[in-house]
N, CA and C atoms as a LAMMPS dump frame, in Angstrom:
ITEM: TIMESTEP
0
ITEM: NUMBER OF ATOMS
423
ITEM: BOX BOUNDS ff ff ff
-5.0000000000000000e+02 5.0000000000000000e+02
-5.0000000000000000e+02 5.0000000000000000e+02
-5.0000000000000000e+02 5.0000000000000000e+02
ITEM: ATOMS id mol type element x y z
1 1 1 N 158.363 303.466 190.335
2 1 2 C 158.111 302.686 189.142
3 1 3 C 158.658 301.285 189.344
4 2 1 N 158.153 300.09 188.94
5 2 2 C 158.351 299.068 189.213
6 2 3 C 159.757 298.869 188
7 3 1 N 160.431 298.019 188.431
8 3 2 C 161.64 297.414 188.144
9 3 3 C 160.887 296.359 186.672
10 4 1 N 161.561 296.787 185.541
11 4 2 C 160.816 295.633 184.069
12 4 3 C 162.435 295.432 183.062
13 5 1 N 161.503 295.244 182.21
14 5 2 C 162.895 294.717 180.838
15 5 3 C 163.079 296.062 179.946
16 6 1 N 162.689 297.087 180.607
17 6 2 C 162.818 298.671 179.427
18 6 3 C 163.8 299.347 180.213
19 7 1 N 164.241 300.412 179.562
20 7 2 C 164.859 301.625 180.425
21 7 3 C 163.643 302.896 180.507
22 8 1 N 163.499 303.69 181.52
23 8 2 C 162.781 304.957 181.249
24 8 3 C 163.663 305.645 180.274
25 9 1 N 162.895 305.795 179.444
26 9 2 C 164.22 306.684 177.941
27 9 3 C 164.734 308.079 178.66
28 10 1 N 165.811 308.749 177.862
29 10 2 C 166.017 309.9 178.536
30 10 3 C 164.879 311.045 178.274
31 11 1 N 164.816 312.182 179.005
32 11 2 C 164.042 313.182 178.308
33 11 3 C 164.854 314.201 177.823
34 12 1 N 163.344 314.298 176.438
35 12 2 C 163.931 315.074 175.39
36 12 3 C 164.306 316.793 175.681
37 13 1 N 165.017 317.566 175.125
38 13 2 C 165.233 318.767 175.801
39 13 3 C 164.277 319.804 175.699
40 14 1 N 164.212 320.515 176.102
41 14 2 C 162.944 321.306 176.14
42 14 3 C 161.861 321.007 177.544
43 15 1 N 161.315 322.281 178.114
44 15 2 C 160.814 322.231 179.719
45 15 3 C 159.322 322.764 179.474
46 16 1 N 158.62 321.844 180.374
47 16 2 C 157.218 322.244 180.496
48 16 3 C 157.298 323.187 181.427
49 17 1 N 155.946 323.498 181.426
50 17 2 C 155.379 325.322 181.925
51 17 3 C 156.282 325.3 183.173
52 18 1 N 156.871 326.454 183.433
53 18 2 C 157.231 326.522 185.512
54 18 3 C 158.76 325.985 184.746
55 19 1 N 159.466 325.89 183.977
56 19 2 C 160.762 325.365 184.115
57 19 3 C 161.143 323.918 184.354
58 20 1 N 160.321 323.101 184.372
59 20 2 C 160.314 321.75 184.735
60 20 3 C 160.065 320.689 183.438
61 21 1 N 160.676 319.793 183.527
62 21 2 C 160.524 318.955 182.6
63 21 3 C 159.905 318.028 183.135
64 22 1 N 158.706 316.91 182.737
65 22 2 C 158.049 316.459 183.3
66 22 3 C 158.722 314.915 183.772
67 23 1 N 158.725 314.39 185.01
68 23 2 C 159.419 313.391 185.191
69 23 3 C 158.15 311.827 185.026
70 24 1 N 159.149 310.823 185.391
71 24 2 C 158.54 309.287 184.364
72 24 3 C 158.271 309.484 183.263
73 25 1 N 157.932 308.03 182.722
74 25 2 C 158.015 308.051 181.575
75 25 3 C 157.029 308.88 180.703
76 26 1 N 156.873 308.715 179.146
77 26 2 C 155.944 309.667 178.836
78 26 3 C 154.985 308.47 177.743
79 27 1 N 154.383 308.814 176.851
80 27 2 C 153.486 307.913 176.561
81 27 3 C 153.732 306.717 175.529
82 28 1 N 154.643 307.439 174.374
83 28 2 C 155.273 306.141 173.915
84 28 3 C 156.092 305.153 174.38
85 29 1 N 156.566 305.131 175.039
86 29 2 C 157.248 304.296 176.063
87 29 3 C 156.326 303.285 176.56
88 30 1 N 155.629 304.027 176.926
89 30 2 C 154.179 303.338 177.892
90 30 3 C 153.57 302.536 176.667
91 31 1 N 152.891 302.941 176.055
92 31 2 C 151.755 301.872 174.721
93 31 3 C 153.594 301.229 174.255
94 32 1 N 154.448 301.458 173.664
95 32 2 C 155.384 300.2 173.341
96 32 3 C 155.377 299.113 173.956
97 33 1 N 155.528 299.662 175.279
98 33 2 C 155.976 298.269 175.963
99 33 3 C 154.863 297.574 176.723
100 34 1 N 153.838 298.204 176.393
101 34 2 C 152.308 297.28 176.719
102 34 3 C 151.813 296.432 175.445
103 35 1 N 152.739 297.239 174.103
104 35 2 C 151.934 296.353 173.421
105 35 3 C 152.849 295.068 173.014
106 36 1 N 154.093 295.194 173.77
107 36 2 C 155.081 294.206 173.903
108 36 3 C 154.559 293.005 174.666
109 37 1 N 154.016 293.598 175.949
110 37 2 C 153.808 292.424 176.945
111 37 3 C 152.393 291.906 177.013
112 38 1 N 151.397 292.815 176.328
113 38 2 C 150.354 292.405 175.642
114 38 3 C 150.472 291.087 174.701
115 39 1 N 151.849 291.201 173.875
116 39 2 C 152.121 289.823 172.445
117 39 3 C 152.522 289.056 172.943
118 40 1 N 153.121 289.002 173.903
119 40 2 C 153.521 287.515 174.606
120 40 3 C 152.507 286.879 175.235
121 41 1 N 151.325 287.312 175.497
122 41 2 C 149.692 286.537 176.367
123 41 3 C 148.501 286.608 174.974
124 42 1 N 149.331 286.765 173.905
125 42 2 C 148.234 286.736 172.499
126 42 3 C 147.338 287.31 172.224
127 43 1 N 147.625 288.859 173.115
128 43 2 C 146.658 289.561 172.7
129 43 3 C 147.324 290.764 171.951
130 44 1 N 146.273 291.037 170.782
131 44 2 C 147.004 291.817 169.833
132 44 3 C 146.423 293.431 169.644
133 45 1 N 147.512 294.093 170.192
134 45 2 C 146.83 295.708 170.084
135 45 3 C 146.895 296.193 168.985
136 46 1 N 146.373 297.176 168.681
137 46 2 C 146.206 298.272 167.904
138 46 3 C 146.215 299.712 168.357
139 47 1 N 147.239 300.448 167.787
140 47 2 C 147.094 301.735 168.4
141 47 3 C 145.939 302.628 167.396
142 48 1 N 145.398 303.616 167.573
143 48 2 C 144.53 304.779 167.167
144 48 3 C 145.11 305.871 167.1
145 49 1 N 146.121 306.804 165.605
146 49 2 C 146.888 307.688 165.935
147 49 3 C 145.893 309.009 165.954
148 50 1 N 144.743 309.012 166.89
149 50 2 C 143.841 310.097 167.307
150 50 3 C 145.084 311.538 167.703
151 51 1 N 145.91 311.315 168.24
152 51 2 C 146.474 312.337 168.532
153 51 3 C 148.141 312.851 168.021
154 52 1 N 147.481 313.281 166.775
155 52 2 C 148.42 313.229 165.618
156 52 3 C 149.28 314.689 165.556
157 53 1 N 150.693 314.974 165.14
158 53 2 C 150.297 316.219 165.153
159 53 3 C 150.837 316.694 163.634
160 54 1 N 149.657 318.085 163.389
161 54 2 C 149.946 318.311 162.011
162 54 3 C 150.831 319.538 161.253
163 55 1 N 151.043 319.177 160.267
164 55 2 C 152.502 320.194 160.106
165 55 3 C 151.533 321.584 159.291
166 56 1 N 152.147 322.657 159.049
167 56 2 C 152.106 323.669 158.266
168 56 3 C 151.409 324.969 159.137
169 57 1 N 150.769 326.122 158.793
170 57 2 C 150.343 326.871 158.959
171 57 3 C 149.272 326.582 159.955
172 58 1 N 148.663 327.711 160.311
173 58 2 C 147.151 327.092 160.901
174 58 3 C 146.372 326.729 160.72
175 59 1 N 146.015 327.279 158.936
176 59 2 C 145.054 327.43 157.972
177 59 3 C 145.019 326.057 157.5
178 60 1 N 146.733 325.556 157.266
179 60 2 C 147.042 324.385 156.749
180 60 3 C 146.48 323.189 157.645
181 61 1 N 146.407 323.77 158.734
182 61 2 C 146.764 322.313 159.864
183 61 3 C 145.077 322.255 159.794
184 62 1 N 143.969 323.711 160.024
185 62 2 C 142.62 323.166 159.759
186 62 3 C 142.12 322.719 159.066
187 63 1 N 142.666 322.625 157.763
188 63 2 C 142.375 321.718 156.428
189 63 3 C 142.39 320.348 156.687
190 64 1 N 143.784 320.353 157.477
191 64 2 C 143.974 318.761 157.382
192 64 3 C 143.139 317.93 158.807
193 65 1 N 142.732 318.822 159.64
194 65 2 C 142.312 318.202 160.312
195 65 3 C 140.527 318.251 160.047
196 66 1 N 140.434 318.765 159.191
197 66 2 C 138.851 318.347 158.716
198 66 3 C 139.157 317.388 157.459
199 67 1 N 140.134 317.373 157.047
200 67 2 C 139.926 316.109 156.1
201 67 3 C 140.303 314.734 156.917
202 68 1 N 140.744 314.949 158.175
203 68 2 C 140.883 313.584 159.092
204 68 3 C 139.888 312.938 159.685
205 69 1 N 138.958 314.128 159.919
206 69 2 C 137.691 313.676 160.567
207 69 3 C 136.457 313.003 159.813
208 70 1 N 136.731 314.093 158.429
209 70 2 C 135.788 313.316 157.248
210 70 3 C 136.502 311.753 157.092
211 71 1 N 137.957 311.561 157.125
212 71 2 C 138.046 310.118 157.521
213 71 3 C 138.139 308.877 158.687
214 72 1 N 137.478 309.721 159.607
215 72 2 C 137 308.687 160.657
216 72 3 C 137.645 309.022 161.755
217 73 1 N 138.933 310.359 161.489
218 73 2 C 139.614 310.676 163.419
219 73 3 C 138.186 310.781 164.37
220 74 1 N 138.213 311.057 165.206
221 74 2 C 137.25 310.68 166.375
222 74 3 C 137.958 311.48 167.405
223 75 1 N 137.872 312.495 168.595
224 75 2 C 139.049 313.462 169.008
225 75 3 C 138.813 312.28 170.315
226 76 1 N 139.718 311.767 171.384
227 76 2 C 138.922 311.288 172.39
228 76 3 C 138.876 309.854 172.427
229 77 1 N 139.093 309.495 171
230 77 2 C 139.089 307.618 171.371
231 77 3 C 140.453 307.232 171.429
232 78 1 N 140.335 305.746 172.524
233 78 2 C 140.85 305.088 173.167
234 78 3 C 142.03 304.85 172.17
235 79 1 N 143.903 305.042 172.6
236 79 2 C 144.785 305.076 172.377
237 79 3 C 144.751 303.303 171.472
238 80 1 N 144.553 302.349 172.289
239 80 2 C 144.814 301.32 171.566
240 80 3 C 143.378 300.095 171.466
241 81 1 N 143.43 299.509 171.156
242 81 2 C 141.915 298.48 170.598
243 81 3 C 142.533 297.087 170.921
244 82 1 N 142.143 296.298 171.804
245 82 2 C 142.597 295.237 172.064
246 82 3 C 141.755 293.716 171.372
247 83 1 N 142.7 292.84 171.174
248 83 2 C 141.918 291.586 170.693
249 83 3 C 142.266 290.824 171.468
250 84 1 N 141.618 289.767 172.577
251 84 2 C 141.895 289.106 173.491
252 84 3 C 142.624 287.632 172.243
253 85 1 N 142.263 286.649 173.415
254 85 2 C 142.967 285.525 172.65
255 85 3 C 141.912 284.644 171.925
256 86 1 N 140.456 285.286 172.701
257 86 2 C 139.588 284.179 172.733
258 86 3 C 138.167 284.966 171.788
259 87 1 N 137.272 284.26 170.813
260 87 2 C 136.276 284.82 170.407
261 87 3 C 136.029 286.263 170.784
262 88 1 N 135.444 287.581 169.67
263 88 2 C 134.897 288.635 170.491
264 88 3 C 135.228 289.095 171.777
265 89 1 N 136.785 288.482 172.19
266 89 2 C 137.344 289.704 172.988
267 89 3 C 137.836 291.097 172.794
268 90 1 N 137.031 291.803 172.978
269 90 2 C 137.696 293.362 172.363
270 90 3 C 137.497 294.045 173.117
271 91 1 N 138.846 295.131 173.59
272 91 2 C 138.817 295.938 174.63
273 91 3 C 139.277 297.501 173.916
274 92 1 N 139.342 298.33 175.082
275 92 2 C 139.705 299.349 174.667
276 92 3 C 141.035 300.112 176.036
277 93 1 N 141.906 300.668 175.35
278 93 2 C 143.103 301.162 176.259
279 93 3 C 143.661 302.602 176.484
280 94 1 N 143.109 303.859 177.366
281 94 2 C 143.847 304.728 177.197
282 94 3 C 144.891 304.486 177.544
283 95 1 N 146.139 305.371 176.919
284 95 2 C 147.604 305.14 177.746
285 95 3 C 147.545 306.797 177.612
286 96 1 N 148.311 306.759 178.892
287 96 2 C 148.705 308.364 179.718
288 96 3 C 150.105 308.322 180.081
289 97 1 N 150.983 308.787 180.165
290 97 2 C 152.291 308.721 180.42
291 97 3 C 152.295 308.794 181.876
292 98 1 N 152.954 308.405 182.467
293 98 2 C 153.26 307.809 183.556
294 98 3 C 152.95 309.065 184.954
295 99 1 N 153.756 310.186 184.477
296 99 2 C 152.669 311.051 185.664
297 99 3 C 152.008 312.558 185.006
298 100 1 N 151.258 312.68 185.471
299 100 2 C 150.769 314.306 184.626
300 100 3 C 149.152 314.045 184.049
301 101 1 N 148.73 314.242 182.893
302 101 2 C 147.572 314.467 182.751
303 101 3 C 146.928 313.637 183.247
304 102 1 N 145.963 313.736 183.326
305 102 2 C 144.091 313.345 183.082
306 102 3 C 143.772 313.152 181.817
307 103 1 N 142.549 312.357 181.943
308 103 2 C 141.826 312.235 180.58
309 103 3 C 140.563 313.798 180.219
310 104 1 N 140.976 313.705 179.14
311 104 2 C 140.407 314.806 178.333
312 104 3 C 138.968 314.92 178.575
313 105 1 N 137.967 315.83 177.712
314 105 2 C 136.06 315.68 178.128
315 105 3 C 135.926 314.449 177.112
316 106 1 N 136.668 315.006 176.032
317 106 2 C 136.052 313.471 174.948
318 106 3 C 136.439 312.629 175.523
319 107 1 N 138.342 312.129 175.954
320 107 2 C 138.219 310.381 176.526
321 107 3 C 137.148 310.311 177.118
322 108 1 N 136.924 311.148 178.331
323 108 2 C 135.701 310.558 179.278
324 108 3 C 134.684 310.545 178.478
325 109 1 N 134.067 310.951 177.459
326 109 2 C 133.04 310.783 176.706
327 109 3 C 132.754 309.378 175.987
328 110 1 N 134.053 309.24 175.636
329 110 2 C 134.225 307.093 174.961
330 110 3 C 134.259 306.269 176.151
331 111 1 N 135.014 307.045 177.069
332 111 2 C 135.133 305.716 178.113
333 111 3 C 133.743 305.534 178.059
334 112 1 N 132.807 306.74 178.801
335 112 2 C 131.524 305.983 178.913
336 112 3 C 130.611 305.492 178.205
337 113 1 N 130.912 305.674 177.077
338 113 2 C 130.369 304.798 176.093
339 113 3 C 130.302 303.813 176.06
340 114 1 N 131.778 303.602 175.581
341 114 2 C 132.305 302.668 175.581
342 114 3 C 131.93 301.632 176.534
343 115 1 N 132.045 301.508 177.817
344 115 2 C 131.305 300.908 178.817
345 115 3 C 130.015 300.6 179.083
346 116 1 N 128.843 301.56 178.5
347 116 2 C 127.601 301.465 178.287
348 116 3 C 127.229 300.362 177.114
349 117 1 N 128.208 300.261 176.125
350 117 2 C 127.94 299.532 175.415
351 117 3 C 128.326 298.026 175.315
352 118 1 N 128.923 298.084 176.955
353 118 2 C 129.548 296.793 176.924
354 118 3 C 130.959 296.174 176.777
355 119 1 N 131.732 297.13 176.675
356 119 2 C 133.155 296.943 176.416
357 119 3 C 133.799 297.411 177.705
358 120 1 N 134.891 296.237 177.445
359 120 2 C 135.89 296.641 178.81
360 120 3 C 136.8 298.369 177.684
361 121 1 N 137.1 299.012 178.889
362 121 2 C 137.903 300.134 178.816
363 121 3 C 138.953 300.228 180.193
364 122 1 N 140.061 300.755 180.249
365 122 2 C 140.558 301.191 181.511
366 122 3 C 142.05 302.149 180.648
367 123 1 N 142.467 302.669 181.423
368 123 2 C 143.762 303.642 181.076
369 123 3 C 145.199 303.318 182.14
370 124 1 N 146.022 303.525 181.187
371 124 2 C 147.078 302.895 182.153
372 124 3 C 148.221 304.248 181.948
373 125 1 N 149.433 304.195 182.523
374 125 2 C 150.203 304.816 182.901
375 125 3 C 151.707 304.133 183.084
376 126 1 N 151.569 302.645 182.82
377 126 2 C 152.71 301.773 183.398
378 126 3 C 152.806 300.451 182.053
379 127 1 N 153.572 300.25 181.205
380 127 2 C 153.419 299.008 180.274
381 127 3 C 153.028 297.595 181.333
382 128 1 N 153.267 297.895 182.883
383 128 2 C 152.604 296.165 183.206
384 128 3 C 151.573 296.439 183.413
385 129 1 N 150.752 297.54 183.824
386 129 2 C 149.461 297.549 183.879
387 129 3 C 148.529 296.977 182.835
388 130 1 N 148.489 297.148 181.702
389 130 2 C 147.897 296.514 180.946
390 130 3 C 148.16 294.788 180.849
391 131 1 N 149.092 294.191 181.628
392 131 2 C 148.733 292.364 181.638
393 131 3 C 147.384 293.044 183.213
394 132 1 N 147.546 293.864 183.873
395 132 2 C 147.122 293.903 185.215
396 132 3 C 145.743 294.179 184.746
397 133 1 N 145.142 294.588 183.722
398 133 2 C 143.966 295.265 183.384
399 133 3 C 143.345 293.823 182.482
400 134 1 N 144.134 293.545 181.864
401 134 2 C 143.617 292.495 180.874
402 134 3 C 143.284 290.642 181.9
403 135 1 N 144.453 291.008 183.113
404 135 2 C 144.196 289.963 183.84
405 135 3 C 142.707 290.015 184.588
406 136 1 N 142.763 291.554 184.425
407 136 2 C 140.693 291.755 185.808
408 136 3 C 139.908 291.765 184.627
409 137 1 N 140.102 291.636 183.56
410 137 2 C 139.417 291.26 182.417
411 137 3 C 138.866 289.99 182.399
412 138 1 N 139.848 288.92 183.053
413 138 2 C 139.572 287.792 182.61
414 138 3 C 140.104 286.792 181.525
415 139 1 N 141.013 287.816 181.16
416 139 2 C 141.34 287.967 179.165
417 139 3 C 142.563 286.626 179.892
418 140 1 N 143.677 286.705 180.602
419 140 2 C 144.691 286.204 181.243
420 140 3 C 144.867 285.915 182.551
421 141 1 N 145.919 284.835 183.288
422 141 2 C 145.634 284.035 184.418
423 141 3 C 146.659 285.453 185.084
């Protein structure tokens, strides 16, 4: 991991499958501090809390997640929505925590959309990646 102005936070207790806790960072970490170094080059993110999680029963939690969708959740879209500095710059950002998954069938379903329709998309794993994504954008020098 490259050397920046954050700490990797500690991890929280509790072990993924196999006894292992997953090492680097994990995803809030990651969209914070992209959308940190994103505000200093004037571009302004937006996160998408698509991946929410919901409290109560099961019964409870399917309620609420059909009343999320009747308001516009979307399972699959892009973690954050970017506004460049300049006219109708608008991008789109998965963030993935630093090592471990893949993107889901839906992300890949927006990415390519998303791209078909003309929009930059890319997914990052690292808060400098996104000046690194927004720079092959064009968006920054």
């Amino acid at each position: 991991m490259a050397a920046s102005w954050f700490q990797t936070p500690r991890r929280r207790a509790g072990k993924k499958a196999g006894g292992v806790a997953p090492a680097g960072m994990q995803e809030r970490p990651v969209q914070r501090g992209a959308i940190r170094l994103l505000a200093m080059h004037r571009i302004e993110a937006v996160h998408v809390p698509n991946g929410t999680h919901l409290a109560g029963d099961k019964l409870a939690r399917i309620k609420q997640m059909a009343a999320l969708r009747k308001d516009g959740l979307r399972p699959g879209f892009p973690d954050l929505i970017l506004f460049g500095p300049r006219a109708l710059q608008i991008g789109f950002v998965e963030v993935k925590r630093e090592i471990g998954n893949g993107l889901s069938e839906d992300q890949e379903g927006w990415r390519d959309d998303l791209i078909a329709w003309g929009f930059p998309w890319a997914m990052i794993r690292q808060p400098e990646e996104a000046l690194d994504v927004v720079r092959g954008w064009g968006w920054i020098r």
